[in-house]
Backbone bond lengths (Angstrom), bond angles and torsions (degrees), N, CA, C in turn:
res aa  C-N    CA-C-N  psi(-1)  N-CA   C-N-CA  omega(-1)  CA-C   N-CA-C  phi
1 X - - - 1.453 - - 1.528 110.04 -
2 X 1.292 125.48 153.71 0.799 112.92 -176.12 1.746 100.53 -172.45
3 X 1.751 127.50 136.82 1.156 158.09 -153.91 1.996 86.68 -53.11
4 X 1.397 97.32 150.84 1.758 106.82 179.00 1.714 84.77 -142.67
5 X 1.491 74.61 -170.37 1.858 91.01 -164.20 1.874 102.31 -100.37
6 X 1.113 121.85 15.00 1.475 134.42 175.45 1.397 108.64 -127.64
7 X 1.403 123.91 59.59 1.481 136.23 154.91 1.712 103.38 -11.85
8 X 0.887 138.31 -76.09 1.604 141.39 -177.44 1.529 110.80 -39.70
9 X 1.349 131.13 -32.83 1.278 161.66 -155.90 1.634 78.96 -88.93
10 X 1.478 105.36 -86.01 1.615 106.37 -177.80 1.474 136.38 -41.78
11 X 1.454 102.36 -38.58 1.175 115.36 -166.82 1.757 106.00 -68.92
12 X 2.015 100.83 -56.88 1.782 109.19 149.85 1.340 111.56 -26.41
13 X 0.935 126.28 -37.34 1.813 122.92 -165.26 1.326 101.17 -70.72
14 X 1.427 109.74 -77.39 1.759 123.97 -161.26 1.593 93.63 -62.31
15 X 1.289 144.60 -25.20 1.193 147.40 -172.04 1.985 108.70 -76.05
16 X 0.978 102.70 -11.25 1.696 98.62 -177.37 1.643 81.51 -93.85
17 X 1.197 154.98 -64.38 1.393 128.11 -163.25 1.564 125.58 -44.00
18 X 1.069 111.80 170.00 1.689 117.05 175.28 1.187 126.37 -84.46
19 X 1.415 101.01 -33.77 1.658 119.95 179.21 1.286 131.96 -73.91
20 X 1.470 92.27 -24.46 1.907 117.54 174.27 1.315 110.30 -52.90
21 X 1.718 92.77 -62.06 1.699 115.84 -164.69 1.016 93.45 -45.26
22 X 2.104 121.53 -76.65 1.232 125.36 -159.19 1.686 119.52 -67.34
23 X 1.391 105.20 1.20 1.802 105.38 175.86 1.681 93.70 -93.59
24 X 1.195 134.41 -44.23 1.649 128.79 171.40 1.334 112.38 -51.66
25 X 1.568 122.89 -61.97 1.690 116.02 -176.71 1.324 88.84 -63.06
26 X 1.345 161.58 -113.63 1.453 152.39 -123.15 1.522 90.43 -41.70
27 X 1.256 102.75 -81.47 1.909 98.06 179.28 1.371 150.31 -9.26
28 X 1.491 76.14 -45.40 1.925 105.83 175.73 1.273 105.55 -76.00
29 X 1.629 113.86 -62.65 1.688 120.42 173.88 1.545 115.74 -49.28
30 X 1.056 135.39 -57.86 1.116 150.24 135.11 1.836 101.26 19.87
31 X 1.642 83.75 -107.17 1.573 97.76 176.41 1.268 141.85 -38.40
32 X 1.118 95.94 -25.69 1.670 119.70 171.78 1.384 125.83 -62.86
33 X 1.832 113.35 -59.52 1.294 117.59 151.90 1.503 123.94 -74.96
34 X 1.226 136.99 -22.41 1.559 124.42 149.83 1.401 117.79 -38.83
35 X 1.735 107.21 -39.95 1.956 97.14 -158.33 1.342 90.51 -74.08
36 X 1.883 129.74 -30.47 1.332 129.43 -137.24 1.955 83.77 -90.14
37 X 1.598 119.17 -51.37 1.155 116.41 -163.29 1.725 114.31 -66.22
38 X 1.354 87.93 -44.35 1.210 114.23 169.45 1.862 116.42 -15.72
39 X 1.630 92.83 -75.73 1.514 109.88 -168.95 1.627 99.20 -73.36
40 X 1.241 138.19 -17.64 0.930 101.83 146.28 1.522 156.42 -105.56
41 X 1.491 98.29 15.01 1.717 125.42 156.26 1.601 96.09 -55.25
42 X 1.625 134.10 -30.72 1.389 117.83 -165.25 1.155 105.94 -84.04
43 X 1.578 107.26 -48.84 1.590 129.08 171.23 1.862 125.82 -32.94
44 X 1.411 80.96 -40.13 1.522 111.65 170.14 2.019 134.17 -64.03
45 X 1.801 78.65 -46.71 1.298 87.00 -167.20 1.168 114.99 88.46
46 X 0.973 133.89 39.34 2.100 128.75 -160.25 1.647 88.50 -151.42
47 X 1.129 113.82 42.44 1.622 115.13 175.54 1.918 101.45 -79.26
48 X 1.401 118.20 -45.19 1.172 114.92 172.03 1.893 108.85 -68.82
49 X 1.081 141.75 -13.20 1.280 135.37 141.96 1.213 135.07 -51.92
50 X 1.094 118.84 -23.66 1.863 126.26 -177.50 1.403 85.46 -95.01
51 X 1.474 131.38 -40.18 1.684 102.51 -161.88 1.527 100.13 -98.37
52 X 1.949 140.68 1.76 0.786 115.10 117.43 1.242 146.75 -50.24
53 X 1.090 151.34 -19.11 1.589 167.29 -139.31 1.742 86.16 -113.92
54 X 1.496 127.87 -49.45 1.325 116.33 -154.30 1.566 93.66 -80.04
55 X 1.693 117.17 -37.84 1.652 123.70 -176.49 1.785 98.16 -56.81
56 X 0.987 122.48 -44.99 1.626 131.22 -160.18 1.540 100.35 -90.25
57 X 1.218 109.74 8.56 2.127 113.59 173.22 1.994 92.05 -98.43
58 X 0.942 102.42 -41.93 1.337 129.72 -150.47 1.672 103.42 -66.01
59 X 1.722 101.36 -45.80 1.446 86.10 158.99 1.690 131.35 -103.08
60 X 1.412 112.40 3.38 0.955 120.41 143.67 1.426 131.58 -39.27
61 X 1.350 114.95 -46.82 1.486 138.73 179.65 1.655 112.30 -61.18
62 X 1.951 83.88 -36.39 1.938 82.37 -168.11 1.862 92.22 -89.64
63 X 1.171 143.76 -38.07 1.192 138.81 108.79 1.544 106.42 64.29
64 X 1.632 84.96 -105.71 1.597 120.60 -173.95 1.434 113.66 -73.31
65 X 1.826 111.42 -28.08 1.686 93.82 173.44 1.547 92.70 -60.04
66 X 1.683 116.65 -77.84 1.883 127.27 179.70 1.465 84.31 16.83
67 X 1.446 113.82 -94.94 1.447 113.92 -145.16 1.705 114.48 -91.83
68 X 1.181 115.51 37.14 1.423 116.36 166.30 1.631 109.76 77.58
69 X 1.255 130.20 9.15 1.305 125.04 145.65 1.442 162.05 -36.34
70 X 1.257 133.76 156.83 1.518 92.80 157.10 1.734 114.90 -95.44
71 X 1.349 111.19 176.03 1.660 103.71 -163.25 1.138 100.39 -82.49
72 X 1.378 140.78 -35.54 1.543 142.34 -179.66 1.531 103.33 -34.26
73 X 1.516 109.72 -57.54 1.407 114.37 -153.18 1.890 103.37 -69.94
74 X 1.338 106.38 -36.17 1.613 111.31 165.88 1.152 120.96 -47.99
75 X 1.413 109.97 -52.05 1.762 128.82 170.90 1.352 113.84 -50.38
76 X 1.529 123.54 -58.17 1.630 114.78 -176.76 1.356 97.97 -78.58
77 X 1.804 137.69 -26.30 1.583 104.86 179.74 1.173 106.07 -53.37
78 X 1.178 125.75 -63.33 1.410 153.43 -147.34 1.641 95.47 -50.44
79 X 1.073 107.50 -68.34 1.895 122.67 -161.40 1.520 79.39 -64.44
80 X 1.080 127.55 -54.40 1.338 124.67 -157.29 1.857 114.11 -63.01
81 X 1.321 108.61 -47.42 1.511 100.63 172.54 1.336 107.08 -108.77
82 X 1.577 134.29 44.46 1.198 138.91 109.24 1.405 123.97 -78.97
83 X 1.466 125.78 -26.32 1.497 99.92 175.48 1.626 102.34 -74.19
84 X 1.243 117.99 -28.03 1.416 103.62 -163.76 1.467 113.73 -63.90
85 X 1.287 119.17 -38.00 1.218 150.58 -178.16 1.747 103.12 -49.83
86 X 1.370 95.91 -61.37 1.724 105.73 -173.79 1.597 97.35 -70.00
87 X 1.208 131.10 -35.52 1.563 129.67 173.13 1.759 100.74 -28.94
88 X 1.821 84.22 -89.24 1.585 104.82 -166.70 1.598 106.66 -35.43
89 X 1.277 116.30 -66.30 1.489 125.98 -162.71 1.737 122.18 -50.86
90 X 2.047 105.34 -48.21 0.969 105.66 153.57 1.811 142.10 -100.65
91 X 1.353 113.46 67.03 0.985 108.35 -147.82 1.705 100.51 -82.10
92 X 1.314 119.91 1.81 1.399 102.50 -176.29 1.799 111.90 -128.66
93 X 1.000 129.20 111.17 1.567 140.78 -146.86 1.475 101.89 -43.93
94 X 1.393 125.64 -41.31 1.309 130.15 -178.33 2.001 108.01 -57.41
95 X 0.988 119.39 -24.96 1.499 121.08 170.44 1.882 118.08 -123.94
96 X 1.321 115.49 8.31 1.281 112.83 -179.49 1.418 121.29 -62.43
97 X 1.675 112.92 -34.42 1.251 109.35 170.08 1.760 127.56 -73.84
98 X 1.513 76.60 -11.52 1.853 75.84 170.71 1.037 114.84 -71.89
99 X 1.899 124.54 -56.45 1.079 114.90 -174.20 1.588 129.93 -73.12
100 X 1.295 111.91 -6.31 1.804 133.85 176.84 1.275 92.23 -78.78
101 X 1.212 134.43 -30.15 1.567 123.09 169.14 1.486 120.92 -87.80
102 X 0.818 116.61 -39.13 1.864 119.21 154.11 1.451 111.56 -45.77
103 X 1.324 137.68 -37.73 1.424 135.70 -149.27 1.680 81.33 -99.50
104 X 1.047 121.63 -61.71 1.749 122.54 167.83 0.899 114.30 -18.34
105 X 1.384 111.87 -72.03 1.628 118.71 -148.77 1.428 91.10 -74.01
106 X 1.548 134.25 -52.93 1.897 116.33 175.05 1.588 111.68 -57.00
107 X 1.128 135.52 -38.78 1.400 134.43 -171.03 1.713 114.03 -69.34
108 X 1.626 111.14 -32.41 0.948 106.21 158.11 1.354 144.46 -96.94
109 X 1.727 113.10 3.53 1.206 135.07 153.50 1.501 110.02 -50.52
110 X 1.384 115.27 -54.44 1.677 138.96 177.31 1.339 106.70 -37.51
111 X 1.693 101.49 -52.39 1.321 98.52 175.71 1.850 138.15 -81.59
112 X 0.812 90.41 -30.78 1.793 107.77 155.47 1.466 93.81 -38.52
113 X 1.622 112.82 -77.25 1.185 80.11 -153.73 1.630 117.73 -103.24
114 X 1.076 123.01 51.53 1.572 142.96 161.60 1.560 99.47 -99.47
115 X 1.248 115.92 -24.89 1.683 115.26 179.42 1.726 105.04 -77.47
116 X 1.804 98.36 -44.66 1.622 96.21 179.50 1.587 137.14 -67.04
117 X 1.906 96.59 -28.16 0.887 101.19 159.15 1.853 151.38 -92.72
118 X 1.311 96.05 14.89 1.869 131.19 167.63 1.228 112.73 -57.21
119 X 1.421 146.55 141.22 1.094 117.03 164.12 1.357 118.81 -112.69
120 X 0.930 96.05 -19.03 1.768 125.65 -163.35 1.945 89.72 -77.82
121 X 1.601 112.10 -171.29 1.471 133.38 -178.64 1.825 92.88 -88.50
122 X 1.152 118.65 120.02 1.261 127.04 172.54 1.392 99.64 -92.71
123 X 1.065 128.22 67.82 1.387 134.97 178.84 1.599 117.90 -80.64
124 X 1.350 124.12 -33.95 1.243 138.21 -169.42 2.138 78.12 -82.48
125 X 0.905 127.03 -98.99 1.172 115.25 -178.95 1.594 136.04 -16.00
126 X 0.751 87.16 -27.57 1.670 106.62 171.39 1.313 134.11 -64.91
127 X 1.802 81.53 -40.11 1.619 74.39 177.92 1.166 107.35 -126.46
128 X 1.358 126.02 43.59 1.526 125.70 145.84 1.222 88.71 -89.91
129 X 1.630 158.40 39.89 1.476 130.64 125.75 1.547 111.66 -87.22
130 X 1.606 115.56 2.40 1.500 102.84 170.61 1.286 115.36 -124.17
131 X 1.934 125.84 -3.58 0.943 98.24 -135.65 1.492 148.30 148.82
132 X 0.882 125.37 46.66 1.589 100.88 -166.66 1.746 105.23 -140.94
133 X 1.599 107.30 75.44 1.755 107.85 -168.04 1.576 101.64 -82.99
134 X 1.191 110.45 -21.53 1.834 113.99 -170.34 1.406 114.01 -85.44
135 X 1.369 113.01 -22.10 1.590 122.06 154.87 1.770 118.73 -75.27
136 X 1.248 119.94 0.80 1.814 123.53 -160.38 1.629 88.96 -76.54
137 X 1.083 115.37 141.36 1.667 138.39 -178.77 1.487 102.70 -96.96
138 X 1.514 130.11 169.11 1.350 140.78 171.64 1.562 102.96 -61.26
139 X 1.152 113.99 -45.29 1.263 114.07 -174.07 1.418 137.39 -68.54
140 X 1.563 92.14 -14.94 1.636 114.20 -171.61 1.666 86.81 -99.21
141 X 1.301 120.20 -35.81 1.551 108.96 -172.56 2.191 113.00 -67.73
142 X 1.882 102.37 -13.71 1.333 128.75 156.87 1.121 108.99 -33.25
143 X 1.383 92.01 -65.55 1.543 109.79 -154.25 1.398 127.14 -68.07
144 X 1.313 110.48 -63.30 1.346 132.64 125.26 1.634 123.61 18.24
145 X 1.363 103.14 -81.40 1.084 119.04 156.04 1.379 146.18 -61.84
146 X 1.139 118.91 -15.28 1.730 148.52 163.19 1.468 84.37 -81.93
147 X 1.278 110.41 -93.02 1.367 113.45 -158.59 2.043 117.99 -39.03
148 X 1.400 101.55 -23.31 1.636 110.00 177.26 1.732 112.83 -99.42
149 X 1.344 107.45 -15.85 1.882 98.86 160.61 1.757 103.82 -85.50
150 X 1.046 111.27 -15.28 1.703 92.41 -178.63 1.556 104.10 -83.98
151 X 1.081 104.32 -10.73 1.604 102.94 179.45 1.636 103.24 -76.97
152 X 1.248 113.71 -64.70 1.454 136.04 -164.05 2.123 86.18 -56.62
153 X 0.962 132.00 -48.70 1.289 141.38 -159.03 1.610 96.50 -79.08
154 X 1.326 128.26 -37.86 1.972 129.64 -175.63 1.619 82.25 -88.84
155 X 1.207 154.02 -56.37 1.449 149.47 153.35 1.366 116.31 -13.54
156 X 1.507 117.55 -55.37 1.548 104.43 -170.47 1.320 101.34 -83.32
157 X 1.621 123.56 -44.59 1.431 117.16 174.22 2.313 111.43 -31.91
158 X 1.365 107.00 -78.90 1.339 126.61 172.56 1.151 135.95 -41.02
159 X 1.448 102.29 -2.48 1.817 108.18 -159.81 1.457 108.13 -57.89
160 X 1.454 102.03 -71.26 1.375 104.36 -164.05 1.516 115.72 -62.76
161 X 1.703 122.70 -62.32 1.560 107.08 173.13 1.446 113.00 -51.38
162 X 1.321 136.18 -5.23 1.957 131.52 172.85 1.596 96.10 -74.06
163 X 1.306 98.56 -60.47 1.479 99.80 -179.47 1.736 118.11 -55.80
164 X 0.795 127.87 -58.10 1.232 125.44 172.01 1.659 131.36 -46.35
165 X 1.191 97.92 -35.27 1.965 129.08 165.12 1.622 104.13 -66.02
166 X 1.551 100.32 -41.78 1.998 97.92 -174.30 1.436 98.39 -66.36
167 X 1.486 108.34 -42.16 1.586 111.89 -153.77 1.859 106.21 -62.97
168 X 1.228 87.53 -42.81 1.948 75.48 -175.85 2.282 77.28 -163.05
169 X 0.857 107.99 118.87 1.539 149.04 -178.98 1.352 109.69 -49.24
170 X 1.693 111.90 -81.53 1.478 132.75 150.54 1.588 128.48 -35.33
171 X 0.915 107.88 -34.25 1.721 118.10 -158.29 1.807 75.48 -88.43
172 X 1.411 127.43 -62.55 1.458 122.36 176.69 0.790 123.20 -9.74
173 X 2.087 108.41 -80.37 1.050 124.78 -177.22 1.065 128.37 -77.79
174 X 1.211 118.02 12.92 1.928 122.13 158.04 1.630 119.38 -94.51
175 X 1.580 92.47 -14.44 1.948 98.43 160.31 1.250 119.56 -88.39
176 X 0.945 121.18 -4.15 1.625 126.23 176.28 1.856 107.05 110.92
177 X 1.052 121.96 -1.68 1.229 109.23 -168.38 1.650 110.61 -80.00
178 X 1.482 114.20 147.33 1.661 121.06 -153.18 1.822 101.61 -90.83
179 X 1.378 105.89 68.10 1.476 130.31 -167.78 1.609 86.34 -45.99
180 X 1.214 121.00 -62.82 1.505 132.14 -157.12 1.723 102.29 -38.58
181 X 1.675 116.57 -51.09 1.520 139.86 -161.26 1.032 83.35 -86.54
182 X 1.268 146.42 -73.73 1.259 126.82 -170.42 1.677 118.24 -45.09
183 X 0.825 124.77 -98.60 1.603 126.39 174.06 1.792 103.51 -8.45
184 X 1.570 127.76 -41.00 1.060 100.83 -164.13 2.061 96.21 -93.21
185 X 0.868 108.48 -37.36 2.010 102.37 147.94 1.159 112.18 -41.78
186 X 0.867 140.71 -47.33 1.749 126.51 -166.62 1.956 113.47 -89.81
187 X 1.755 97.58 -13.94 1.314 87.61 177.64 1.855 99.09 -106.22
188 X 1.402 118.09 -5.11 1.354 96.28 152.84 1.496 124.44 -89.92
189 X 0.902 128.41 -21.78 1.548 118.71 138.45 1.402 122.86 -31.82
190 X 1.183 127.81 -49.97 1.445 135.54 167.91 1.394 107.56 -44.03
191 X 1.585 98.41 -63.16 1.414 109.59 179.88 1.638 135.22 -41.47
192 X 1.391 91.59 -42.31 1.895 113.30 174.20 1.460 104.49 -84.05
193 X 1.313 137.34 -48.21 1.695 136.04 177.04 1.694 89.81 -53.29
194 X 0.890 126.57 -66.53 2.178 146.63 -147.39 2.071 70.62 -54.93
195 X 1.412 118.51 -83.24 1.017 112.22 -169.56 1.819 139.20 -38.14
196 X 1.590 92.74 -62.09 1.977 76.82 156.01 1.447 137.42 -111.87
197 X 1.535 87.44 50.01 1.435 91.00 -178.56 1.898 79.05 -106.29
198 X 0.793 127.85 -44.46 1.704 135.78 -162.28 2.210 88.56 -49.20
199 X 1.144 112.29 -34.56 1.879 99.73 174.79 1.263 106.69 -51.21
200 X 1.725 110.13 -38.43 2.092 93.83 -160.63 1.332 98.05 -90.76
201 X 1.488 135.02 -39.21 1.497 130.92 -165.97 1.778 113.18 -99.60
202 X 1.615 107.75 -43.93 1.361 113.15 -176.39 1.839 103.45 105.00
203 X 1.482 86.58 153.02 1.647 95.60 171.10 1.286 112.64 -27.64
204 X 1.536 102.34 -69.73 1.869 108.22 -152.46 1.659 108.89 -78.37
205 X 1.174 90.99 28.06 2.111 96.77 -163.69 1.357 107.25 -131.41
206 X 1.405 113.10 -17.75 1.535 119.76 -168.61 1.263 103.79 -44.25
207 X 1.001 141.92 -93.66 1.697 148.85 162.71 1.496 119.22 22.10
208 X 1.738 119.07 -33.07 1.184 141.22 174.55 1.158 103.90 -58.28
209 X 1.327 103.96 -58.93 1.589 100.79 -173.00 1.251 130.63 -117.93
210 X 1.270 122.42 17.77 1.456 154.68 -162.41 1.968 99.42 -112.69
211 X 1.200 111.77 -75.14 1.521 139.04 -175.20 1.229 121.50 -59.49
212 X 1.900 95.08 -75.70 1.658 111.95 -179.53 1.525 110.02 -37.11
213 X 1.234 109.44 -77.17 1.510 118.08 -148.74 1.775 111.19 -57.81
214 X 1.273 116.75 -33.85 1.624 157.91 137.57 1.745 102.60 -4.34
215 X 1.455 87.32 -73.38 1.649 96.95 -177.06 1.197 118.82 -94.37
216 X 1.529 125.51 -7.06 1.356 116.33 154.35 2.127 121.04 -61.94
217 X 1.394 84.35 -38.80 1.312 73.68 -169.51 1.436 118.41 -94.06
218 X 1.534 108.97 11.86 1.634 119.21 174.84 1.641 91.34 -77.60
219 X 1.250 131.46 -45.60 1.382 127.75 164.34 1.480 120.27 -39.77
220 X 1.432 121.74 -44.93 1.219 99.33 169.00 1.757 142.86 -126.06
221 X 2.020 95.31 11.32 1.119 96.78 170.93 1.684 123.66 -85.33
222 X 1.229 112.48 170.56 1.332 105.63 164.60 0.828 144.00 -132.39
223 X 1.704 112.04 14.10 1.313 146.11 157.34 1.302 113.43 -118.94
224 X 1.436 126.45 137.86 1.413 136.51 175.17 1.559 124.18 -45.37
225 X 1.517 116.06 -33.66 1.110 126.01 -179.96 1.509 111.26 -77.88
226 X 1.816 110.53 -27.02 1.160 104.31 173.54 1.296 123.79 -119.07
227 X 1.400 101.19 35.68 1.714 118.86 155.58 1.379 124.00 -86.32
228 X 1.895 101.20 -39.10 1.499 115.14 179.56 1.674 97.40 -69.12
229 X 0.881 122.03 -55.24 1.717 121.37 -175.96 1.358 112.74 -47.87
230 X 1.635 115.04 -47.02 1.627 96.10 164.58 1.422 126.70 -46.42
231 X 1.504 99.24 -57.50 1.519 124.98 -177.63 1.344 91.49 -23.18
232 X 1.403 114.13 -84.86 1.619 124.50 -151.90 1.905 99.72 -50.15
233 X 0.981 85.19 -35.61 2.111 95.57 -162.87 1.829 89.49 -67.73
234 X 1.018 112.05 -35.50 1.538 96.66 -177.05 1.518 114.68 -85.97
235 X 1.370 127.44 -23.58 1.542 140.77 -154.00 1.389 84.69 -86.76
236 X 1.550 132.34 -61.83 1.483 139.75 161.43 1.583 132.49 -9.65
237 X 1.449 90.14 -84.48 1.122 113.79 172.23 1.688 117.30 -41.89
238 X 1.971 103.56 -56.95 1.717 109.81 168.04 1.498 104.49 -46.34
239 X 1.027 100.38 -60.69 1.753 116.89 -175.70 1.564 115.60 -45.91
240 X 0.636 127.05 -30.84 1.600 147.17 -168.54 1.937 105.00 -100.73
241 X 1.252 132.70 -62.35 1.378 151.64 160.75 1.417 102.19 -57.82
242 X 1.211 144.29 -12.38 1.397 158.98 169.10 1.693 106.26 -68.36
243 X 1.391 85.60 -73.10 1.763 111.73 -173.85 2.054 97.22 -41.97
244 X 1.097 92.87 -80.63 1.448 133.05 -177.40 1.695 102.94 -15.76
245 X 1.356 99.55 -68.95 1.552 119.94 -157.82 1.795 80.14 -78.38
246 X 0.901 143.81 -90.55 1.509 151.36 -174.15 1.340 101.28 -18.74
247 X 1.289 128.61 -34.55 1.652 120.75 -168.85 1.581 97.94 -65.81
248 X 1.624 120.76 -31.58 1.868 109.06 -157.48 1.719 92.32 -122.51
249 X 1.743 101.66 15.88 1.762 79.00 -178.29 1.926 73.62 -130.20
250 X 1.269 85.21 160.75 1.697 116.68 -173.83 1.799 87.81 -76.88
251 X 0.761 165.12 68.67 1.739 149.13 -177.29 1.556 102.99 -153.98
252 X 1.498 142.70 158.09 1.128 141.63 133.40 1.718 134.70 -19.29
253 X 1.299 100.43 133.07 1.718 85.66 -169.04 2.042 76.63 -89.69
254 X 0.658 135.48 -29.08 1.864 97.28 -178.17 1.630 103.30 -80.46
255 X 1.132 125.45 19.58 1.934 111.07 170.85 1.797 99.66 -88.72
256 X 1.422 102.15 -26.73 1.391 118.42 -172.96 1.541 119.55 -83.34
257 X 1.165 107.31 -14.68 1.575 128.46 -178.09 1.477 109.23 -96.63
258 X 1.557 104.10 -60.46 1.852 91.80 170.28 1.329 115.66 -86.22
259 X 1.475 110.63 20.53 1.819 99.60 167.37 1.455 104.12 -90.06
260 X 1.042 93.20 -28.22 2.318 99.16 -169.45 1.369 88.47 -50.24
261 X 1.900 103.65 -62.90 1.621 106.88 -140.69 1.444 105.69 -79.30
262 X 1.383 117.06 -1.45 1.474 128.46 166.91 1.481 127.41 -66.41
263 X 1.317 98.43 -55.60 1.601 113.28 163.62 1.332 119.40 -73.14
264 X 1.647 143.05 -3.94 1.014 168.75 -140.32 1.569 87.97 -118.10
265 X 1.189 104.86 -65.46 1.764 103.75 -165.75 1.318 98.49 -78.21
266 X 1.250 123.44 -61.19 2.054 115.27 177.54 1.519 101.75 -14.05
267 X 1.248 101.32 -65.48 1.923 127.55 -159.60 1.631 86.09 -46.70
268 X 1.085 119.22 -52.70 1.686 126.18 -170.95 1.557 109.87 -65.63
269 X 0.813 102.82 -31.19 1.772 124.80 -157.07 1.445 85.65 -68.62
270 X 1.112 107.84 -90.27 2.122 136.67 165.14 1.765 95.35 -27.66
271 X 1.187 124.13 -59.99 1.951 109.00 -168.73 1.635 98.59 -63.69
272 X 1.509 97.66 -60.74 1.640 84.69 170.15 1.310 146.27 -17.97
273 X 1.388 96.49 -64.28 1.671 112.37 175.71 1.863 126.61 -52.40
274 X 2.357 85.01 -44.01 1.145 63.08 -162.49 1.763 112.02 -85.53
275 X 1.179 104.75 8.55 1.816 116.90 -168.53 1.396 112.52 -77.50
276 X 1.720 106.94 -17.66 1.364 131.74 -179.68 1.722 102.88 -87.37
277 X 1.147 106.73 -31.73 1.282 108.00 -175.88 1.626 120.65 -93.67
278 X 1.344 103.80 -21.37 1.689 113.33 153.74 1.056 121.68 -64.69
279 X 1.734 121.99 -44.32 1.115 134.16 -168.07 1.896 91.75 -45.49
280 X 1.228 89.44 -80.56 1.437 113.45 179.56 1.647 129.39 -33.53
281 X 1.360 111.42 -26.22 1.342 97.26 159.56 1.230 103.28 -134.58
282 X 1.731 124.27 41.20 1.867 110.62 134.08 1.896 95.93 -81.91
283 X 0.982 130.00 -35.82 1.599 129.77 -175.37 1.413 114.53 -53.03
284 X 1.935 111.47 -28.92 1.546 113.36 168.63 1.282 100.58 -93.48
């Protein structure tokens, strides 16, 4: 197969399969809570937490093959009582990456050796480090979806004291707000986004669509509400131009996903600079 000059034509095309549909709705859902969780992992500062959380799914995953599981369920224990874990331990930003790297380095020891002791092709494990949205079943797009309204639903409850806790931490917890509970809510939230977001991009990719889109638009919103709205509009769009381009080219749909949101931020990187650098000499 291969791309024509009537996009609508194409799009009709890849749209009669089964696998399409259900790789777009996961995709779509997907992206949605990445851009929303996302921006505030940036807000946060806990960007090195989500891509621990995705390493610490990972041996969870190898985990649950070991003992005849499915890998999902390895993945959310795992992510799940590591974010809580990384909550409590690092609760104050000046040492969080220390202790998010301690909780790593045992969780992924764990996994080593759940890999060593397998005997069989850990294949299902495998490829949640890349990936696998074009294989997603009706049931996983279920899941998916359960698993991404409970997020969006502990979100609307949390918004404002989360938000207020991202914004400055201290100042919170000298108003009374229960900084401690929060952080460990927001990193199981982490925990459940980290988990099915790892079908469309994979472990070692999370960041693509978790991060990127996140920190593009911390660059240019200037309200919180309309940072998350970029977020989602960019996580989408990759997500969507991902799907698309992968149906008529032989390649990975996550090489195609963190290339968008890659060149996406450069593009940001470069307007930035140079608008900063106008600024600066209409002022001389």
């Amino acid at each position: 197969m291969s791309l024509s000059i009537n996009l609508l034509t194409d799009l009709q095309e890849m749209w009669q399969y089964g696998f399409m549909q259900h790789a777009f709705e996961a995709g779509t859902i997907v992206a949605i809570v990445a851009g929303i969780v996302g921006y505030f992992i940036v807000l946060r500062r806990s960007s090195f937490a989500a891509h621990a959380l995705a390493h610490i799914g990972f041996a969870g995953a190898a985990g649950a093959v070991l003992f005849g599981i499915a890998p999902i369920i390895g993945l959310l224990l795992f992510t799940g009582c590591g974010g809580i874990t990384i909550a409590i331990l690092g609760r104050r930003a000046a040492t969080r990456d220390t202790q998010i790297g301690i909780v790593l380095s045992f969780m992924l020891g764990l996994g080593v050796l759940f890999i060593s002791l397998y005997s069989g092709y850990a294949t299902e494990a495998y490829s949640i480090l890349f990936g696998e949205i074009l294989g997603i079943s009706n049931n996983d797009v279920i899941v998916t979806l359960v698993a991404s309204l409970m997020i969006l639903f502990s979100i609307g409850i949390v918004y404002r004291p989360l938000l207020f806790s991202s914004l400055d931490e201290e100042v919170a917890e000298v108003k009374g707000l229960p900084t401690l509970w929060l952080g460990i809510i927001f990193m199981l939230m982490v925990a459940v986004a980290t988990s099915v977001a790892v079908q469309v991009v994979g472990v070692l990719l999370i960041f693509s669509l978790m991060i990127t889109p996140a920190a593009i638009a911390h660059r240019f919103a200037k309200r919180p509400k309309q940072g998350i709205m970029i977020s989602i509009f960019i996580a989408l769009i990759a997500t969507w131009l991902g799907l698309f381009i992968s149906f008529y080219e032989p390649y990975p749909v996550s090489f195609f996903i963190t290339s968008i949101v890659f060149f996406l931020y450069i593009i940001t990187l470069i307007f930035h600079r140079l608008k900063i650098k106008n600024s600066s000499l209409n002022n001389d």
